[in-house]
BAROTI-483122 format. One record per residue (C-alpha): residue number from 1; y, z, x; residue in three letters. Coordinates in steps of 0.001 Angstrom, whole numbers, plus 500000, padded with zeros to 6 digits. Each point is the difference from the previous one (the first is absolute). Layout:
<rec pos="NUM" Y="Y" Z="Z" X="X" code="ALA"/>
...
% end
This chain:
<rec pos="1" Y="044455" Z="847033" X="151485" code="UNK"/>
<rec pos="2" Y="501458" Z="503229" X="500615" code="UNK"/>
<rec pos="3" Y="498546" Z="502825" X="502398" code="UNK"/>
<rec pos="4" Y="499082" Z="501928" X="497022" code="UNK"/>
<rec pos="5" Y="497794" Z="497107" X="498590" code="UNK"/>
<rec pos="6" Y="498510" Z="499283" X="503002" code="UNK"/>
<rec pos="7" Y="499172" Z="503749" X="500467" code="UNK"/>
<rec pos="8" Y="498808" Z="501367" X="496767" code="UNK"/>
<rec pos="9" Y="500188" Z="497576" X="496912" code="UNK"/>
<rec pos="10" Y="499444" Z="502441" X="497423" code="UNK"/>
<rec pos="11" Y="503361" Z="502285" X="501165" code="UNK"/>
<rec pos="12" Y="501762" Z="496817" X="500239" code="UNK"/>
<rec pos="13" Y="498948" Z="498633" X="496640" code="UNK"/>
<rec pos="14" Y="501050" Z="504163" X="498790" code="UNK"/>
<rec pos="15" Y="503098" Z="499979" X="501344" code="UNK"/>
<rec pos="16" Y="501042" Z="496366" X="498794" code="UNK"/>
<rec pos="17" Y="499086" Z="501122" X="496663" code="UNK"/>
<rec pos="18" Y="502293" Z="502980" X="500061" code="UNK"/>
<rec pos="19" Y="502860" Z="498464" X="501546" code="UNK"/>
<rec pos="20" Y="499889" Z="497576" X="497166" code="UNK"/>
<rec pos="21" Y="499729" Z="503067" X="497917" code="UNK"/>
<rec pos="22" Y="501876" Z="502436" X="501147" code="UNK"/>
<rec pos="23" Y="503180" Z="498183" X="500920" code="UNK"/>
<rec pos="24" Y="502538" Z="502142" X="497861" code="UNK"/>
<rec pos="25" Y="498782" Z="502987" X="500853" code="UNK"/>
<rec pos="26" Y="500096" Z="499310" X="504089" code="UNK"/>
<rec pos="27" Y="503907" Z="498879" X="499536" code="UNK"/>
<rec pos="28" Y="500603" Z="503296" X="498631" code="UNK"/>
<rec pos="29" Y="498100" Z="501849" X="501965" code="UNK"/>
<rec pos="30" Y="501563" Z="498359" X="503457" code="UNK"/>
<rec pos="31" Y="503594" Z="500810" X="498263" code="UNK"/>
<rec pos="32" Y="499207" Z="503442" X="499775" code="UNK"/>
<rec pos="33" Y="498363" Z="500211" X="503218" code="UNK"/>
<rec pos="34" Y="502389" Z="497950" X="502310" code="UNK"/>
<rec pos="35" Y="498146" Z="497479" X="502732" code="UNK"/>
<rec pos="36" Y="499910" Z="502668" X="502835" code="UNK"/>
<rec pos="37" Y="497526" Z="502464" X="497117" code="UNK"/>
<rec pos="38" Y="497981" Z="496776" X="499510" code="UNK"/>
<rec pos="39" Y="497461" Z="498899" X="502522" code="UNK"/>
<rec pos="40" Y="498765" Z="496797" X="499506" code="UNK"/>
<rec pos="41" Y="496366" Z="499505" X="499409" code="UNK"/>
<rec pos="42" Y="498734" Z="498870" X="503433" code="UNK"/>
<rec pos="43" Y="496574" Z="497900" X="499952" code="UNK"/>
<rec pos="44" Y="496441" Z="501356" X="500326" code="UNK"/>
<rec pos="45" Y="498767" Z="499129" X="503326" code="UNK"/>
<rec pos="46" Y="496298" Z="499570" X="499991" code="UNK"/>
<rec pos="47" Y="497975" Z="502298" X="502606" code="UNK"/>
<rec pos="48" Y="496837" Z="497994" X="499938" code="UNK"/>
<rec pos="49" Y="498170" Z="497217" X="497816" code="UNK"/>
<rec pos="50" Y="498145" Z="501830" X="498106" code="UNK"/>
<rec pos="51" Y="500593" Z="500504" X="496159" code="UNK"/>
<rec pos="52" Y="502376" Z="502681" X="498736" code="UNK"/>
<rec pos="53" Y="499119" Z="504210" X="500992" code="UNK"/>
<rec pos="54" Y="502005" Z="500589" X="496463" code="UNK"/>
<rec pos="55" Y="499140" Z="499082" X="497400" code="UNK"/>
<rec pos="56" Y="501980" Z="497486" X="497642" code="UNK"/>
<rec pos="57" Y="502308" Z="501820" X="497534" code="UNK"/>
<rec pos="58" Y="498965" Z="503972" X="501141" code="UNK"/>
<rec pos="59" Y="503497" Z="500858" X="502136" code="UNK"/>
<rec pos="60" Y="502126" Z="502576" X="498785" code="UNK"/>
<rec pos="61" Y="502584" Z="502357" X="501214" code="UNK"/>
<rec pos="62" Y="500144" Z="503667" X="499092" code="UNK"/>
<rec pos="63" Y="503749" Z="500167" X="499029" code="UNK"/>
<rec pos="64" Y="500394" Z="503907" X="502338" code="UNK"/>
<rec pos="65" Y="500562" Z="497467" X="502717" code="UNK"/>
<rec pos="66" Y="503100" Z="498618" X="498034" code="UNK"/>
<rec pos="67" Y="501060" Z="503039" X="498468" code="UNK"/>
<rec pos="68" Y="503172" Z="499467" X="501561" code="UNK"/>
<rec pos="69" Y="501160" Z="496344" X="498469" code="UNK"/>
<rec pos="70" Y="498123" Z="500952" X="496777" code="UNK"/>
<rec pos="71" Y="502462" Z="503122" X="499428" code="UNK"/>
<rec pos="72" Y="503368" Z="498242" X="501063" code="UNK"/>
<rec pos="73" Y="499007" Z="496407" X="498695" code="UNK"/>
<rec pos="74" Y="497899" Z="500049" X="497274" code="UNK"/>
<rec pos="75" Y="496320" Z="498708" X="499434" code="UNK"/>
<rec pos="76" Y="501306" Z="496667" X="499349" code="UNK"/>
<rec pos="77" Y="501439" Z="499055" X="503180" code="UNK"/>
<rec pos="78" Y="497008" Z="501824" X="501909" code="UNK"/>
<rec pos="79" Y="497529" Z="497984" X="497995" code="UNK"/>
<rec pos="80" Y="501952" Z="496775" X="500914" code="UNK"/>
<rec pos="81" Y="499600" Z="500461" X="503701" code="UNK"/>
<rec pos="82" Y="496152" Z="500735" X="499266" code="UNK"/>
<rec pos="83" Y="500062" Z="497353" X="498454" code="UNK"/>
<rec pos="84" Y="501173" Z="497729" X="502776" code="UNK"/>
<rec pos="85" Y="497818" Z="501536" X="502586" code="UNK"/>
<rec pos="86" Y="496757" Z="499133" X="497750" code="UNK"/>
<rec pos="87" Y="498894" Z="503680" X="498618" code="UNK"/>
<rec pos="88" Y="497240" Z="499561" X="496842" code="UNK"/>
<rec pos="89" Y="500359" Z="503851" X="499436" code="UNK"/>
<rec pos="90" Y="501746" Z="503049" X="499732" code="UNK"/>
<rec pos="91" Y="499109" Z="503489" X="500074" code="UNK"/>
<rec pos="92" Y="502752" Z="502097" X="498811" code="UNK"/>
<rec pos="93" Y="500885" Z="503766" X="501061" code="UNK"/>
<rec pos="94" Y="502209" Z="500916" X="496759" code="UNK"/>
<rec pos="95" Y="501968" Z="497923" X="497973" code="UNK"/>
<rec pos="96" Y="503550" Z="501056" X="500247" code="UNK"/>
<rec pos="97" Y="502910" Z="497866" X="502059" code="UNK"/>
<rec pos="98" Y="501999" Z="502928" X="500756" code="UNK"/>
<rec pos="99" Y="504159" Z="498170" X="500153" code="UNK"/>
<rec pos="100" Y="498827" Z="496982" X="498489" code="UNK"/>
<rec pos="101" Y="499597" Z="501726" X="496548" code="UNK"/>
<rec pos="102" Y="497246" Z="500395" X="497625" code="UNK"/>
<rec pos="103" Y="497579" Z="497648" X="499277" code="UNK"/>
<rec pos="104" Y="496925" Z="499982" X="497323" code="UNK"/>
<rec pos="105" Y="496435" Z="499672" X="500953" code="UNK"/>
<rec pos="106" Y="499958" Z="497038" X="497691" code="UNK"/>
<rec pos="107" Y="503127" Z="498478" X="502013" code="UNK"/>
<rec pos="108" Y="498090" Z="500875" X="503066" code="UNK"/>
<rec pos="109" Y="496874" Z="498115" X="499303" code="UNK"/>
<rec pos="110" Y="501615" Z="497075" X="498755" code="UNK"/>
<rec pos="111" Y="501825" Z="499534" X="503474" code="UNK"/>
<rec pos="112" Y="497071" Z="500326" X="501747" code="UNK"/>
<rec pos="113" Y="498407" Z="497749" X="497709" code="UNK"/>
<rec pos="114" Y="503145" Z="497234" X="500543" code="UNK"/>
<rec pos="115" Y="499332" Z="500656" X="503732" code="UNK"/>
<rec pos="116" Y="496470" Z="499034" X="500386" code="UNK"/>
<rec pos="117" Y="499176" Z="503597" X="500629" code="UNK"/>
<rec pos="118" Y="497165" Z="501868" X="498511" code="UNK"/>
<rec pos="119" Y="500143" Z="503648" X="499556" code="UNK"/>
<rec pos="120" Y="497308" Z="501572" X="501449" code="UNK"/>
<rec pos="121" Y="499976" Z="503268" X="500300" code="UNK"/>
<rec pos="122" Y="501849" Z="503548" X="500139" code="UNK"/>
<rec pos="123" Y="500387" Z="503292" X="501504" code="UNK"/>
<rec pos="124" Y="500788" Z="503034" X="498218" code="UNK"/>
<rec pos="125" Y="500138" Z="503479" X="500947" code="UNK"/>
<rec pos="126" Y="496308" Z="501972" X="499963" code="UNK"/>
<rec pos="127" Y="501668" Z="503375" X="498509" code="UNK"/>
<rec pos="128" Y="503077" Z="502439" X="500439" code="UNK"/>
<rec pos="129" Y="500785" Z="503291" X="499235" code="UNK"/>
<rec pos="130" Y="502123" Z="498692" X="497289" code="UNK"/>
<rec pos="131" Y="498353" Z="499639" X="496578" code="UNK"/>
<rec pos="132" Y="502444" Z="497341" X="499215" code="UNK"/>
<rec pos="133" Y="499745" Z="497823" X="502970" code="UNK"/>
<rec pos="134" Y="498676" Z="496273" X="500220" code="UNK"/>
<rec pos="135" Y="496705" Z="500678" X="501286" code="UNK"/>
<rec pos="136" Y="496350" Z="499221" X="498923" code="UNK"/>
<rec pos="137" Y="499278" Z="503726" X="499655" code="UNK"/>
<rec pos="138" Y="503497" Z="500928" X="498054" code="UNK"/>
<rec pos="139" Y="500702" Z="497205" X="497774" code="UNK"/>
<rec pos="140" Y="496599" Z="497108" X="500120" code="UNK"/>
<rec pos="141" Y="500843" Z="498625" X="496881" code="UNK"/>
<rec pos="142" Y="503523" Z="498617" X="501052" code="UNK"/>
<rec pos="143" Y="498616" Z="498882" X="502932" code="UNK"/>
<rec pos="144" Y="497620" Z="497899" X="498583" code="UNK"/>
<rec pos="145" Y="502283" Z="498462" X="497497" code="UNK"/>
<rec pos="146" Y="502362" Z="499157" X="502500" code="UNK"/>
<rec pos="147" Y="497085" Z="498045" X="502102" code="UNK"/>
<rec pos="148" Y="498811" Z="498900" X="496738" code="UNK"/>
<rec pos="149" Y="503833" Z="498552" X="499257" code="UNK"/>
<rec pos="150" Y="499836" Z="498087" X="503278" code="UNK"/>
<rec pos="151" Y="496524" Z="498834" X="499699" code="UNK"/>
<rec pos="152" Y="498928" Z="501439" X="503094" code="UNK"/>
<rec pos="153" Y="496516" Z="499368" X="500704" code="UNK"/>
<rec pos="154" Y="499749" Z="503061" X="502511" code="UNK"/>
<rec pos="155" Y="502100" Z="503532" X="499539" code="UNK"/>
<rec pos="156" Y="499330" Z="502892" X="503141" code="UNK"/>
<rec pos="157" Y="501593" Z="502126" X="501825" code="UNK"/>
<rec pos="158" Y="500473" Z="500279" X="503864" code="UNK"/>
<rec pos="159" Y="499348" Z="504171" X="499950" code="UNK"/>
<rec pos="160" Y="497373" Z="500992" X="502171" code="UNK"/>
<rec pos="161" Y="497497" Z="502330" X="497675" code="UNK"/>
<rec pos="162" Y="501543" Z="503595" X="501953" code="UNK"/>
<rec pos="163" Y="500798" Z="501654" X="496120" code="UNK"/>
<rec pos="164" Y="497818" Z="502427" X="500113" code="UNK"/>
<rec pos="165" Y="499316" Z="500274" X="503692" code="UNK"/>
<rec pos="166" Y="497977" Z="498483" X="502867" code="UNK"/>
<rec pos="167" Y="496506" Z="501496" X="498916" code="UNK"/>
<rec pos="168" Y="497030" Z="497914" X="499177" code="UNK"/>
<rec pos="169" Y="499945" Z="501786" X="496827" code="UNK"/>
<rec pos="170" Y="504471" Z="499312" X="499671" code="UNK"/>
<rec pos="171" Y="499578" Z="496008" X="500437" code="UNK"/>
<rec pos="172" Y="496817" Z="500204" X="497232" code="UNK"/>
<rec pos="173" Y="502495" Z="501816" X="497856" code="UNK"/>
<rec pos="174" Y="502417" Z="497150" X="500939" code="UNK"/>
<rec pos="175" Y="497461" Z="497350" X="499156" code="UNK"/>
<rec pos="176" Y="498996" Z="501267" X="496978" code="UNK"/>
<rec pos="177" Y="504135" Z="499515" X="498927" code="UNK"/>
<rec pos="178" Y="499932" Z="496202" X="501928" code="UNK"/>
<rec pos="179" Y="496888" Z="499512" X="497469" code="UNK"/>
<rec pos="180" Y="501903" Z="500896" X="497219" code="UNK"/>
<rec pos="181" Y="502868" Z="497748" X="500982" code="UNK"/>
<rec pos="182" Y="497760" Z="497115" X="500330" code="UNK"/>
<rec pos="183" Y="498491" Z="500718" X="496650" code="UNK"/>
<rec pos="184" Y="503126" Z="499630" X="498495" code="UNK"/>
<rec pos="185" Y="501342" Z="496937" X="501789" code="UNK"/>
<rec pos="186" Y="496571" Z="498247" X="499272" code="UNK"/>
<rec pos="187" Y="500695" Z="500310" X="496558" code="UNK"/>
<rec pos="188" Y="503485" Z="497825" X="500130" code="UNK"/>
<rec pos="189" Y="497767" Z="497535" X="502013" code="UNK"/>
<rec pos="190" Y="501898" Z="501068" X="503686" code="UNK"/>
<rec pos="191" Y="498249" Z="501342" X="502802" code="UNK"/>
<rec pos="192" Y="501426" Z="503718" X="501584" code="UNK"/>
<rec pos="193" Y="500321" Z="500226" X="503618" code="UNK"/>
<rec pos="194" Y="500851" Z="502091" X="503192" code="UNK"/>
<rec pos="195" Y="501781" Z="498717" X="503028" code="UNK"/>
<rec pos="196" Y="498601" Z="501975" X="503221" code="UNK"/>
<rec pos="197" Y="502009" Z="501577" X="502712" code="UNK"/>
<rec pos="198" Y="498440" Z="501315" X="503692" code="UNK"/>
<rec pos="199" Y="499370" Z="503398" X="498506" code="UNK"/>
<rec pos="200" Y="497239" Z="498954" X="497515" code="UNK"/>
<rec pos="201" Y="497955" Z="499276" X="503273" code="UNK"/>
<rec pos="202" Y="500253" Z="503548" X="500809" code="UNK"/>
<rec pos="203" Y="497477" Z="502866" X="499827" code="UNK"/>
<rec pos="204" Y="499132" Z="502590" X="496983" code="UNK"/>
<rec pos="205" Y="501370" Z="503251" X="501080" code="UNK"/>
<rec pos="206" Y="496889" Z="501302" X="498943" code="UNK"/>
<rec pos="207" Y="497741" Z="498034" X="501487" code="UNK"/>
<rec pos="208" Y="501154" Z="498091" X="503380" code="UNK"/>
<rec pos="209" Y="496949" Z="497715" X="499570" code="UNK"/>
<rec pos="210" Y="501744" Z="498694" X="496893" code="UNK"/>
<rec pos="211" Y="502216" Z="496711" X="500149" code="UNK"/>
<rec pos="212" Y="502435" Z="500583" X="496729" code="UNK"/>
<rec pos="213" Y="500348" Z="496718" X="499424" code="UNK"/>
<rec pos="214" Y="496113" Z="499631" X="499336" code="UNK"/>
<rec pos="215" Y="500361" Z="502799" X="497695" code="UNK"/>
<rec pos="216" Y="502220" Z="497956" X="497604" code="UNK"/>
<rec pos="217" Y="497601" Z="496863" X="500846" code="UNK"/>
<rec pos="218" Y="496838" Z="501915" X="498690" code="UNK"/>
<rec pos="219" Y="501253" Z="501915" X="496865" code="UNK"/>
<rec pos="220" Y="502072" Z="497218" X="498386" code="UNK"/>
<rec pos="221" Y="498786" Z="497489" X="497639" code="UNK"/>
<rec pos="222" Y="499978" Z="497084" X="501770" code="UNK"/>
<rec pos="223" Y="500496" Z="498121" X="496471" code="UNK"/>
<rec pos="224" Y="503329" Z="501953" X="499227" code="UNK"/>
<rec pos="225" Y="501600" Z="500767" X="503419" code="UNK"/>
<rec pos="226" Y="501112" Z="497388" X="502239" code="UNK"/>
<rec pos="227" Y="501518" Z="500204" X="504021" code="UNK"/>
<rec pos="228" Y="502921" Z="498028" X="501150" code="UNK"/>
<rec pos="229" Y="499262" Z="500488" X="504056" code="UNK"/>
<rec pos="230" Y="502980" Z="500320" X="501768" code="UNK"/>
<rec pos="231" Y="498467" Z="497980" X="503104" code="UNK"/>
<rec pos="232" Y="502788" Z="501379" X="502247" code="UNK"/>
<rec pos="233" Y="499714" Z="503989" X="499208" code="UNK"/>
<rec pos="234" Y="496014" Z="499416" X="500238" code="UNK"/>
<rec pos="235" Y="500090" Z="498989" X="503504" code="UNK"/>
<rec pos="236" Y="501986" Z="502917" X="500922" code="UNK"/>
<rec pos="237" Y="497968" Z="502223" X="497720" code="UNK"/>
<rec pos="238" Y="496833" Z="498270" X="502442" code="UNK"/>
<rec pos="239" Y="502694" Z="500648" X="503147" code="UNK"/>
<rec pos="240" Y="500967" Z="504386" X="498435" code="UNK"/>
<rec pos="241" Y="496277" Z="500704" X="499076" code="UNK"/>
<rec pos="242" Y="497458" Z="498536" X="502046" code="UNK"/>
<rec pos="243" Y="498915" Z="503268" X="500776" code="UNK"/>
<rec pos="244" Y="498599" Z="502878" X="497510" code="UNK"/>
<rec pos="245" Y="502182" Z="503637" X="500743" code="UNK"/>
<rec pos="246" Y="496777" Z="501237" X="501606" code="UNK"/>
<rec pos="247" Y="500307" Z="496949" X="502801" code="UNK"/>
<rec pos="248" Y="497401" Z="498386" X="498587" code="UNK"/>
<rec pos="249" Y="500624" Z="496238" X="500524" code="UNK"/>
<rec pos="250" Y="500851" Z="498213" X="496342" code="UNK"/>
<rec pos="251" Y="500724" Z="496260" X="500404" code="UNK"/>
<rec pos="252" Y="500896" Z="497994" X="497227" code="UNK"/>
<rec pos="253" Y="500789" Z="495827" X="499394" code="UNK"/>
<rec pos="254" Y="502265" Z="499871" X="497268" code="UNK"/>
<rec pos="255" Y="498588" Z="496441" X="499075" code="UNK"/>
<rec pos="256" Y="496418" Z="501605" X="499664" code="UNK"/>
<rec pos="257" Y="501109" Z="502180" X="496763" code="UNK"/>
<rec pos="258" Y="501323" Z="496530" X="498477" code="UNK"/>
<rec pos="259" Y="496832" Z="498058" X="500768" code="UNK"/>
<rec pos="260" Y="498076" Z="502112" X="498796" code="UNK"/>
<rec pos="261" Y="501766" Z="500405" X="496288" code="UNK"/>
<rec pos="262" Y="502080" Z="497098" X="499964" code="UNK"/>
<rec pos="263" Y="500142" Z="500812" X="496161" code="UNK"/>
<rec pos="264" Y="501777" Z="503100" X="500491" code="UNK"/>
<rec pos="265" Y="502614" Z="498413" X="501803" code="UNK"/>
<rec pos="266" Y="502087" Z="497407" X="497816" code="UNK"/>
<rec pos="267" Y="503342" Z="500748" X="502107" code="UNK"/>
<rec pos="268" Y="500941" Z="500392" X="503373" code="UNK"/>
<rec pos="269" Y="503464" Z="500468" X="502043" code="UNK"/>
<rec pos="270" Y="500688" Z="497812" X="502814" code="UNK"/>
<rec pos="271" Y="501345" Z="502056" X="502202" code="UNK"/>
<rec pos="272" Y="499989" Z="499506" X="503707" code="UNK"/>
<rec pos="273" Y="500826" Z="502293" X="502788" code="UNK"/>
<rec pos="274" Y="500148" Z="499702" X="504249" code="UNK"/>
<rec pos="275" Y="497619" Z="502129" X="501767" code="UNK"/>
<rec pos="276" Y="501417" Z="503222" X="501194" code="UNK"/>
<rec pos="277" Y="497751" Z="502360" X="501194" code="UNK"/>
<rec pos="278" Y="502993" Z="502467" X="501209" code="UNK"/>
<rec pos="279" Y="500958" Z="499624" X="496558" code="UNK"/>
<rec pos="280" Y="498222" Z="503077" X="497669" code="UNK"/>
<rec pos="281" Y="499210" Z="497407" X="497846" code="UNK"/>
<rec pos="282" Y="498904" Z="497548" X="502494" code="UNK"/>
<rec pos="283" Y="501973" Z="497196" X="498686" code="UNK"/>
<rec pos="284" Y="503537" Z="499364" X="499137" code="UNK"/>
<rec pos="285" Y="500633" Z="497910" X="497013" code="UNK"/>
<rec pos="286" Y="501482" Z="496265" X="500317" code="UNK"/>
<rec pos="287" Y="500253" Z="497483" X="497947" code="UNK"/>
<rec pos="288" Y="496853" Z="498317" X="499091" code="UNK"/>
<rec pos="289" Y="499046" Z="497393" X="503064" code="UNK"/>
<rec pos="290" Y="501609" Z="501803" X="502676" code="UNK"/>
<rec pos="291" Y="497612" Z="502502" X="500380" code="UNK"/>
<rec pos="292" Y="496166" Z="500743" X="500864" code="UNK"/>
<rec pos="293" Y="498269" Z="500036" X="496964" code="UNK"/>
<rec pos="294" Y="497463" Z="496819" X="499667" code="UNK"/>
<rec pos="295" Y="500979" Z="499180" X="496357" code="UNK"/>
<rec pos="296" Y="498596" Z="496032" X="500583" code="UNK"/>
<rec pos="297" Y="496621" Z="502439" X="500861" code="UNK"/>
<rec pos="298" Y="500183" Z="502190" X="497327" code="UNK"/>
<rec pos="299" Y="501222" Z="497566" X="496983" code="UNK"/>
<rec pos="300" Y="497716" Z="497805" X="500904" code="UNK"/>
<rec pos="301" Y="496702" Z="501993" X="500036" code="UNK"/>
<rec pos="302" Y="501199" Z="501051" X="496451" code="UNK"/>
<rec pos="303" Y="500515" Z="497121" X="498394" code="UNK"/>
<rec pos="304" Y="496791" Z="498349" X="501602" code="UNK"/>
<rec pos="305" Y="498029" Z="502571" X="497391" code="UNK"/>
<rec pos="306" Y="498188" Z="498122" X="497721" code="UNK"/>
<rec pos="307" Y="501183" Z="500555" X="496400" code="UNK"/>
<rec pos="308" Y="503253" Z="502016" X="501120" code="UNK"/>
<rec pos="309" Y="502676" Z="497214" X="501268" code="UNK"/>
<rec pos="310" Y="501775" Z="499882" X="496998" code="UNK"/>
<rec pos="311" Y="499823" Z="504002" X="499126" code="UNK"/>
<rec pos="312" Y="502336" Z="500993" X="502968" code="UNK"/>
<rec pos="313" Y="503743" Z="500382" X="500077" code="UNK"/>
<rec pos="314" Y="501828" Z="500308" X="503628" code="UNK"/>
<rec pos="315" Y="503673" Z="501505" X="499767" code="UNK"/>
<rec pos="316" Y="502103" Z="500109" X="503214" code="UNK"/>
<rec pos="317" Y="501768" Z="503163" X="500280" code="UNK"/>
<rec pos="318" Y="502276" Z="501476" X="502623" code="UNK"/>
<rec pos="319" Y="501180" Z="504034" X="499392" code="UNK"/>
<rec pos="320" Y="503923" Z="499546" X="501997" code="UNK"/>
<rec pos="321" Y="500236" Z="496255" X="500709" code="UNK"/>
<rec pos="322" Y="502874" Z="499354" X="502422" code="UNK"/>
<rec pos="323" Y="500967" Z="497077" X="497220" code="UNK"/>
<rec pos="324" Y="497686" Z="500014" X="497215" code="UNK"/>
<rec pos="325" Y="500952" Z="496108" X="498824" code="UNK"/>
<rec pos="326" Y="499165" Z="499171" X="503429" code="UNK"/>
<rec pos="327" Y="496385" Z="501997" X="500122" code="UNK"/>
<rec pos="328" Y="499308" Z="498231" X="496712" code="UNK"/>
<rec pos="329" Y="500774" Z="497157" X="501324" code="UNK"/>
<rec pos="330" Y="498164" Z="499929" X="503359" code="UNK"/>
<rec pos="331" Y="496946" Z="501757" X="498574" code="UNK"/>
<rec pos="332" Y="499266" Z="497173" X="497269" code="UNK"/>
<rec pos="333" Y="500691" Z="497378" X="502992" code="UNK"/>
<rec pos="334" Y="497616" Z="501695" X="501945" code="UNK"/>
<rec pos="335" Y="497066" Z="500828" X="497837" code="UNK"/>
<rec pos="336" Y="500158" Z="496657" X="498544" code="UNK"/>
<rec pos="337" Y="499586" Z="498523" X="503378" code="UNK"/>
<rec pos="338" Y="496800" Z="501945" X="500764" code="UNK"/>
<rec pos="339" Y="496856" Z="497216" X="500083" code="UNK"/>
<rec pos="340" Y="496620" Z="501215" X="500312" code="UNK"/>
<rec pos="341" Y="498398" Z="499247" X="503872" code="UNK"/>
<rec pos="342" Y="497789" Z="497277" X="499926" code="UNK"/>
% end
């Protein structure tokens, strides 16, 4: 029995399936790549004997981190090696392969379709100053269809809400467009969403009492407009904004806003960072398991939530990886090995 089996049966019985599967498609892809591109899929190693922290087929990858194989090699290849390394899901950030030519949104969801990968999700520019860009506020309807085309069950953005300002009465303004959005992505059965930096943990201008980022909590619908937490920009948003510009002390447990509307939160970015309190961030970002953040803590009080294990989507993500097939690789090894403490 391999290490794999012994480890985690349902990866092993996931990744026997798709080698039988996807065969073809890995020759090619290790042509184009050449061995030194292609790490080979190293084992889960369990960290305790408790049952999975993720849960079965909710991995994904936001495709940013690969930005750089995706525009020289194609989606193909790139799916391939996510393949290998046992991804469920993608999340993509546009849909263009820069030198590897032009591909169709049909095309594209048929090879991750053919690679065991389910699109999950998108981000898309808030707005821009140009009335033809491809943004919700300029040109919604394209946007949509193209989701629609890829059968994307979520479609967001990662803007923070700053269009009009950082007001209290600016980020109602803003929610009153993310309502609108949602409205309309309800109504081709997808969810709309928006991916959090540190700033939305900051202060109204107008009121230093004011945490933005509540702002956009209380005057959304909760039925139309969803968060994808970025785990890693949370903690330094806790780490930037502890304290209110008057001095006044302002704590914060990024895990608390989850718990408390798990509903709100169907995706979240896996992103992990070393403590780094000279840093003006206080972290630096690494690849996820080589840094501080307690993701077999965090994962694991989500998907205990009664009702909400299956509603949650976790995509690792890394903003400048040093070798983005090797972060993929490592961070699927790792957060499959995570076991909850008995």
């Amino acid at each position: 029995m391999s290490r794999i089996s012994q480890t985690d049966p349902e990866l092993a019985r996931r990744l026997s399936r798709r080698g039988m599967l996807g065969v073809a498609a890995g020759a090619t892809a290790a042509a184009l790549l050449g061995a030194a591109a292609t790490p080979t899929a190293a084992a889960p190693a369990a960290a305790g004997r408790g049952r999975p922290v993720l849960p079965p087929g909710r991995l994904g990858i936001q495709l940013y981190s690969l930005r750089d194989k995706v525009s020289t090699l194609g989606f193909a290849p790139v799916f391939a090696e996510l393949e290998k390394y046992g991804y469920d899901e993608v999340e993509f950030a546009g849909y263009t392969q820069g030198s590897a030519g032009p591909i169709t949104l049909a095309r594209l969801r048929r090879l991750a379709r053919d690679h065991g990968l389910t699109p999950i999700g998108s981000h898309v520019g808030y707005y821009s100053s140009d009335p033809n860009a491809y943004t919700f506020a300029q040109n919604l309807t394209k946007v949509l269809d193209d989701a629609q085309a890829l059968g994307l069950q979520h479609i967001g953005t990662a803007a923070g809400p700053f269009r009009y300002g950082s007001t209290v009465d600016a980020w109602k303004r803003a929610a009153d467009d993310f309502n609108a959005y949602g409205a309309a992505a309800r109504a081709r059965g997808m969810k709309f969403y928006q991916h959090n930096h540190s700033e939305e943990f900051s202060f109204a201008t107008d009121d230093p009492k004011v945490r933005l980022y509540d702002v956009l909590l209380a005057e959304t619908d909760p039925d139309l407009v969803f968060l994808e937490m970025d785990v890693y920009w949370a903690y330094v948003g806790q780490f930037r904004f502890s304290k209110r510009p008057d001095g006044g002390a302002a704590p914060f447990e990024p895990l608390d806003y989850v718990l408390r509307r798990p509903h709100r939160y169907p995706l979240f970015h896996v992103k992990d960072g070393a403590s780094d309190p000279a840093n003006p961030f206080g972290y630096r970002m690494v690849d996820v398991g080589d840094g501080d953040i307690d993701y077999q803590r965090f994962i694991s009080a989500v998907t205990r939530l009664r009702g909400h294990r299956l509603a949650h989507h976790w995509q690792a993500e890394h903003d400048n990886p040093a070798e983005s097939f090797t972060f993929a690789r490592r961070s699927s090894e790792h957060l499959h090995s995570l076991r909850e403490k008995c």
